[in-house]
C-alpha positions in Angstrom: -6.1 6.4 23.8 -9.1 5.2 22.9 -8.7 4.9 18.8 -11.8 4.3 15.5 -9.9 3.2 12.9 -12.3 2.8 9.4 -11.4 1.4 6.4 -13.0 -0.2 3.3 -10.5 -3.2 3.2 -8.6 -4.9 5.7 -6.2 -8.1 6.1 -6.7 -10.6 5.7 -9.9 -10.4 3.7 -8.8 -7.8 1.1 -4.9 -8.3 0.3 -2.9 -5.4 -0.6 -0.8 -2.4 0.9 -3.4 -0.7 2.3 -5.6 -3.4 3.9 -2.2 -4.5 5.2 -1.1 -1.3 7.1 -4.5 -0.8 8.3 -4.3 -4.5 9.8 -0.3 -3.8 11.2 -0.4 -0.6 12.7 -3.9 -1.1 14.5 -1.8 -4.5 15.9 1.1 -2.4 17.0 -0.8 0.6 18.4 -2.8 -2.4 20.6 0.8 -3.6 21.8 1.3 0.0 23.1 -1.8 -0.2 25.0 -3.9 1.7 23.0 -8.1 0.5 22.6 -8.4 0.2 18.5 -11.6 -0.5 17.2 -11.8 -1.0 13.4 -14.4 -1.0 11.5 -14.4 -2.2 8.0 -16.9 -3.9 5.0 -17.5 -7.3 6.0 -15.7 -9.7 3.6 -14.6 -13.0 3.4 -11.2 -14.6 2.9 -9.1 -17.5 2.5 -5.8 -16.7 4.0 -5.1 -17.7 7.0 -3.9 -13.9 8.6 -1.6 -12.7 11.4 -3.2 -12.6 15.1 -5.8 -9.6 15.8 -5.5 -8.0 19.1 -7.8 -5.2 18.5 -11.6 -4.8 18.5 -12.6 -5.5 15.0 -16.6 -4.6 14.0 -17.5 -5.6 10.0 -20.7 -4.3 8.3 -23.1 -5.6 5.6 -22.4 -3.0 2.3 -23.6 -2.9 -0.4 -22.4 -1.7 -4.2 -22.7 1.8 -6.5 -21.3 1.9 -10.3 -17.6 2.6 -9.4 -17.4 -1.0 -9.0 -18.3 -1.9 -12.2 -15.3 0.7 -13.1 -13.0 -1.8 -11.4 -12.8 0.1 -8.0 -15.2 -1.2 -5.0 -16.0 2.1 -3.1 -18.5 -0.1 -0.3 -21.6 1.4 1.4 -21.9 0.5 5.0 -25.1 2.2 7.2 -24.0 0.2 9.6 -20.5 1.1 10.2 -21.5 4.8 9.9 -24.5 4.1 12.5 -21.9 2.4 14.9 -19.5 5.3 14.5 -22.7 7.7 15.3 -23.6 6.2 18.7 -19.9 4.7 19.9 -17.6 6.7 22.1 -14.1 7.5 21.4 -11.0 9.9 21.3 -10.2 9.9 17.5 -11.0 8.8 14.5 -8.6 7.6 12.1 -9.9 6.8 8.6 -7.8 5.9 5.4 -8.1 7.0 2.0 -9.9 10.1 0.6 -11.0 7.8 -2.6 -13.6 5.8 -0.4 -17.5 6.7 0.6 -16.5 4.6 4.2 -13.9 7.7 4.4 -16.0 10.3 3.5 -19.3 9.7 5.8 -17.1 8.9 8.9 -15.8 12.2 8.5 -19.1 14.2 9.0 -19.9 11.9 12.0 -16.7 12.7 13.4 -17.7 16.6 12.7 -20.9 16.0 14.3 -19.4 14.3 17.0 -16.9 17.1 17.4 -14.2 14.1 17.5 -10.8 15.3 16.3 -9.8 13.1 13.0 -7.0 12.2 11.0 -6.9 10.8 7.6 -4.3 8.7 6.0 -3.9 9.1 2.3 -2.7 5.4 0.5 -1.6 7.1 -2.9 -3.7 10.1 -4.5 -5.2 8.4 -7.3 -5.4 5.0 -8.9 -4.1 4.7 -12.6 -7.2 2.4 -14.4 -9.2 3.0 -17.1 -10.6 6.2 -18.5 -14.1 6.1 -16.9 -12.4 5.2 -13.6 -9.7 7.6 -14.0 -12.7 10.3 -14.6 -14.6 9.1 -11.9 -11.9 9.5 -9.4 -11.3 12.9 -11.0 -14.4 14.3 -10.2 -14.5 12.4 -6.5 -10.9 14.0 -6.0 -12.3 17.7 -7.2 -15.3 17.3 -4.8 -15.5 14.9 -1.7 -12.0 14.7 -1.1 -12.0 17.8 -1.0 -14.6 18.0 2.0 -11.9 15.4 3.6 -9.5 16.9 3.5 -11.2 20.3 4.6 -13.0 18.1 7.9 -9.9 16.3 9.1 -7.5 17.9 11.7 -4.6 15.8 10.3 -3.7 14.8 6.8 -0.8 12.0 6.9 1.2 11.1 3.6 3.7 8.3 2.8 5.3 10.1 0.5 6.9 13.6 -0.1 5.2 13.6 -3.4 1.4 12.7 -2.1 2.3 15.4 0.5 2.7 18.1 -2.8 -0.6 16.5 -5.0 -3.2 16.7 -2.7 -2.1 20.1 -2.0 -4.1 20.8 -5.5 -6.9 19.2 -4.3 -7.5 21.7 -1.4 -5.3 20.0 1.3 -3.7 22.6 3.8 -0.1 22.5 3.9 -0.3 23.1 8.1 -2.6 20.0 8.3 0.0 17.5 5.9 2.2 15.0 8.1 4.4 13.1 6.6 4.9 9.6 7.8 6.1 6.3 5.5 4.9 3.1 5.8 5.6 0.7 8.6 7.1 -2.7 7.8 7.2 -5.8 10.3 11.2 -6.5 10.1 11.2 -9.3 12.0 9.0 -11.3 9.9 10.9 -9.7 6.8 14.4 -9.6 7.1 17.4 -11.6 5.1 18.6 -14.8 4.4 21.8 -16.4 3.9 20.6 -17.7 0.4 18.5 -17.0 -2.8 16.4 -19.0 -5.6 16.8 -18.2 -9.1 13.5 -16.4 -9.0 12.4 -12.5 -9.7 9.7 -11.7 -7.2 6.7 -9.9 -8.1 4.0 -8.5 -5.7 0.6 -6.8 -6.4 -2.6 -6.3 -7.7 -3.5 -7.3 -11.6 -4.3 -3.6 -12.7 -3.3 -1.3 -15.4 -1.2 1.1 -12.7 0.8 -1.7 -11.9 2.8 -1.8 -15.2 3.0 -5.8 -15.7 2.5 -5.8 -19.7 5.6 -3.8 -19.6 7.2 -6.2 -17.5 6.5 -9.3 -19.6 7.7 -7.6 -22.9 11.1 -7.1 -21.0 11.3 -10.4 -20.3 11.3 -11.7 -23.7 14.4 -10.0 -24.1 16.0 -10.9 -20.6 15.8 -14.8 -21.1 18.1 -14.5 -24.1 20.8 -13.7 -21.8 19.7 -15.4 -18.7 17.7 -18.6 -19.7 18.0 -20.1 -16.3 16.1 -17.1 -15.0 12.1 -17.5 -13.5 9.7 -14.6 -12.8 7.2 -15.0 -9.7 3.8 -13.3 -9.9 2.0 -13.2 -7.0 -1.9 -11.6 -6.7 -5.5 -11.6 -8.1 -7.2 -9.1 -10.1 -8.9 -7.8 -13.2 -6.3 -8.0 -15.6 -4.7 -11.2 -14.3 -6.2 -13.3 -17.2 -4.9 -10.5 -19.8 -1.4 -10.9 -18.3 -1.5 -14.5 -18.4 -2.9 -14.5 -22.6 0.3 -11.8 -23.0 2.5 -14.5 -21.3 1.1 -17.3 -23.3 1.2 -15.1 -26.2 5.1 -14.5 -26.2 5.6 -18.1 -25.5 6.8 -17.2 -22.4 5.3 -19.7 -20.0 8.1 -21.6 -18.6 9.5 -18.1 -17.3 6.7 -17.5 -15.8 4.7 -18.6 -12.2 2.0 -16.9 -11.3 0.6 -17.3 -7.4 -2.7 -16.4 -6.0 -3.1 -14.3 -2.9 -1.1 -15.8 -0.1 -0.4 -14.9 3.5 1.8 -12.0 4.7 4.4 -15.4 6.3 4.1 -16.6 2.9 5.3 -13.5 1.5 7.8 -13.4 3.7 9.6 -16.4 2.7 9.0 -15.8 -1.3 10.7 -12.4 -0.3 14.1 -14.2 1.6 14.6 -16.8 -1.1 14.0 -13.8 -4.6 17.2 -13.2 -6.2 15.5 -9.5 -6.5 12.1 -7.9 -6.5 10.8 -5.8 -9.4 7.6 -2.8 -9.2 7.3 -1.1 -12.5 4.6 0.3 -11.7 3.0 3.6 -13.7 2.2 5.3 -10.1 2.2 4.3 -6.7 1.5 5.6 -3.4 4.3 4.3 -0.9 4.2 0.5 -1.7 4.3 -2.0 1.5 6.1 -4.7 -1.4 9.0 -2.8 -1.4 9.8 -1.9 1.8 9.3 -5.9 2.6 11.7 -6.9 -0.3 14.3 -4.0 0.8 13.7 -5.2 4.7 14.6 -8.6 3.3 17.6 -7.4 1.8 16.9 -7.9 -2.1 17.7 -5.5 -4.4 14.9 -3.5 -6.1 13.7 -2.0 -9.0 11.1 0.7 -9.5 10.1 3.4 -11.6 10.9 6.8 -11.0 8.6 9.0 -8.5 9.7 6.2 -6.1 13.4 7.7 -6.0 13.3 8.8 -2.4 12.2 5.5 -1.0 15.0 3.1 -2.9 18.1 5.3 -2.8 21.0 2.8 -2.9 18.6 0.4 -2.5 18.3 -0.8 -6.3 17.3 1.0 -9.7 14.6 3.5 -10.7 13.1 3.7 -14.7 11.1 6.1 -16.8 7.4 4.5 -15.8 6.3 2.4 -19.1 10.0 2.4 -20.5 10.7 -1.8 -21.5 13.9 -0.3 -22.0 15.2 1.1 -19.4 13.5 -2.3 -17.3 15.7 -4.8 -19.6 18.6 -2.7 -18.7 17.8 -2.6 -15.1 17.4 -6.1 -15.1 20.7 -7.0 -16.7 22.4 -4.6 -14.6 21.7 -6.6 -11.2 21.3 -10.5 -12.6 25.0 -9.6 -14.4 26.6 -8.1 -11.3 26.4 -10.7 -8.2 28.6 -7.8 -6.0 26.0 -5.1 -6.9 23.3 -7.0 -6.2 24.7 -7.7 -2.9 25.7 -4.2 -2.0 22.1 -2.5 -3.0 20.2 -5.5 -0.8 22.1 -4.3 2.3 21.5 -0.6 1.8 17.9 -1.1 1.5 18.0 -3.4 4.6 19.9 -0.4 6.7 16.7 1.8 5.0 14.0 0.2 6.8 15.7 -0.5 10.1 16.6 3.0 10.2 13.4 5.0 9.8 10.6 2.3 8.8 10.2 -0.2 11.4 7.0 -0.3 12.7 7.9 0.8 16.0 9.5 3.9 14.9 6.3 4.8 12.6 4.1 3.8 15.6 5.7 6.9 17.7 5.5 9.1 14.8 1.6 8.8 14.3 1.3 8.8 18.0 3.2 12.1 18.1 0.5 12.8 15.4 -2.2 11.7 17.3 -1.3 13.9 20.4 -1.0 16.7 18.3 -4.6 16.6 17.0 -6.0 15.8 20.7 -4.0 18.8 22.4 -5.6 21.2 19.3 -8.9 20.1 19.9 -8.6 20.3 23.9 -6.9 24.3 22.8 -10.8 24.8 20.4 -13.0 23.3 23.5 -11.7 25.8 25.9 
């Protein structure tokens, strides 16, 4: 099958769940013998990334005011003029929140190409001129996206339901998780006396909330360090709220680093923590669960962790400082909820197995097209 995949970020020159699955599954879908072409923004990077076996085309883009709302939404002619003259079976873009999205999708109309889209999480928490932007962007384009493509694919159950208010057909919703590489992730015999965290700097992500629960957590486990690994915005605002609380020596904070890097800050974590105010279906923790850590969350996450580790009321310090002293007092539990969420991901979200799911998907999508030619 010959596959267009289009997205505005991809690894290894944007870092983050998205960029990542785009970068894994057009790898694995090249493995099965299928011709991927992606084409992305052009960017540059520093970390060194995994080998690319597929056809990879980056454009020249340029910027609109969204940006300067903290979310780059890139313009690229070029990758829409590519798309326009270039031959293949299906198109394959991901996220409805991006213009690189929403052009491809006419082309692929004009074309008469069947398409899927992949949605990455239905909406961003930022700040309020973002969170009004993306509003108005949901209400309109993604509408038209969601209306063009042939198949919509969710990570999550609860996407699946949201988008349904922004015009999405229920017939046209798929629902297939993540993919994680569990070879690369999977356990160790051992662990550091480290908390592991993943991510972007950004308001969604809930850090603040994190840093005020450990003011409280070091009183009871002094000998305890928290990991913070990623770039953005508010990574300087985090850092004054660390400095702030005198909390410095509890605290490392990484830059962007590979996905073997990852890896290894994922074996050696005593546990991973993602208190995020909203997430799509984050790649961080499947990768910690495959590495069999424990995990905390907050709720809306429920049906990924199960056993897995602890959910909390999003923005509840609370209920985190609880969470946390449940696990780093109770070894045995610890223990117990890092193998469960290992079991997790080698039952249903190993990249092979999502692989043949979004094939299935594919086929779908091609036999309903060849059903409308005739």
């Amino acid at each position: 099958m010959k596959i267009y995949r289009v997205t505005q970020a991809l690894y290894p020159y944007v870092v983050g769940g998205s960029p990542i699955h785009c970068h894994e599954l057009s790898y694995y879908q090249s493995k099965k013998n299928h011709q991927v072409t992606v084409l992305t923004a052009k960017r540059n990077s520093n970390i060194k990334g995994s080998a690319i076996n597929y056809d990879l085309k980056q454009f020249k883009w340029f910027k609109l005011p969204w940006d300067f709302f903290g979310m780059e939404n890139p313009i690229c002619p070029g990758l829409w003029w590519e798309l326009l003259k270039s031959d293949f079976d299906l198109l394959h873009a991901h996220s409805h929140l991006f213009f690189t999205t929403f052009f491809s999708m006419i082309i692929s109309k004009i074309k008469n190409k069947p398409s899927v889209v992949t949605v990455h999480g239905v909406k961003a928490v930022r700040n309020k001129a973002t969170n009004l932007f993306q509003e108005l962007w949901l209400q309109v384009l993604s509408r038209y996206i969601f209306k063009m493509s042939d198949k919509i694919i969710c990570l999550t159950k609860a996407d699946a339901e949201e988008i349904k208010n922004y015009g999405a057909d229920a017939e046209k919703i798929e629902i297939i998780s993540n993919g994680i590489n569990t070879q690369l992730f999977s356990p160790c015999d051992y662990h550091n006396n480290y908390i592991l965290w993943v991510g972007r700097f950004v308001e969604e992500k809930g850090l603040k909330y994190l840093v005020d629960a450990v003011e409280d957590i070091i009183k009871d486990f002094p000998n305890k360090k928290f990991v913070l690994v990623g770039e953005g915005p508010l990574r300087e605002e985090i850092k004054d709220r660390i400095d702030k609380k005198n909390l410095n020596k509890f605290f490392e904070i990484r830059n962007n680093c590979s996905q073997e890097e990852i890896a290894k800050l994922m074996k050696e974590c005593e546990l991973f923590v993602l208190p995020s105010l909203q997430e799509g279906f984050p790649k961080s923790l499947l990768e910690a669960m495959a590495c069999g850590k424990p995990v905390i969350t907050t709720n809306g996450l429920n049906e990924i962790v199960g056993d897995a580790g602890i959910t909390v009321t999003p923005g509840s310090v609370e209920e985190l400082k609880t969470a946390l002293k449940t696990f780093l007092s109770n070894p045995s539990k610890e223990k117990k909820a890092g193998e469960q969420g290992r079991k997790y991901v080698e039952s249903g979200w190993s990249w092979d197995i999502v692989t043949d799911k979004i094939e299935e998907a594919y086929e779908s999508v091609l036999k309903g097209a060849y059903v409308k030619s005739r």
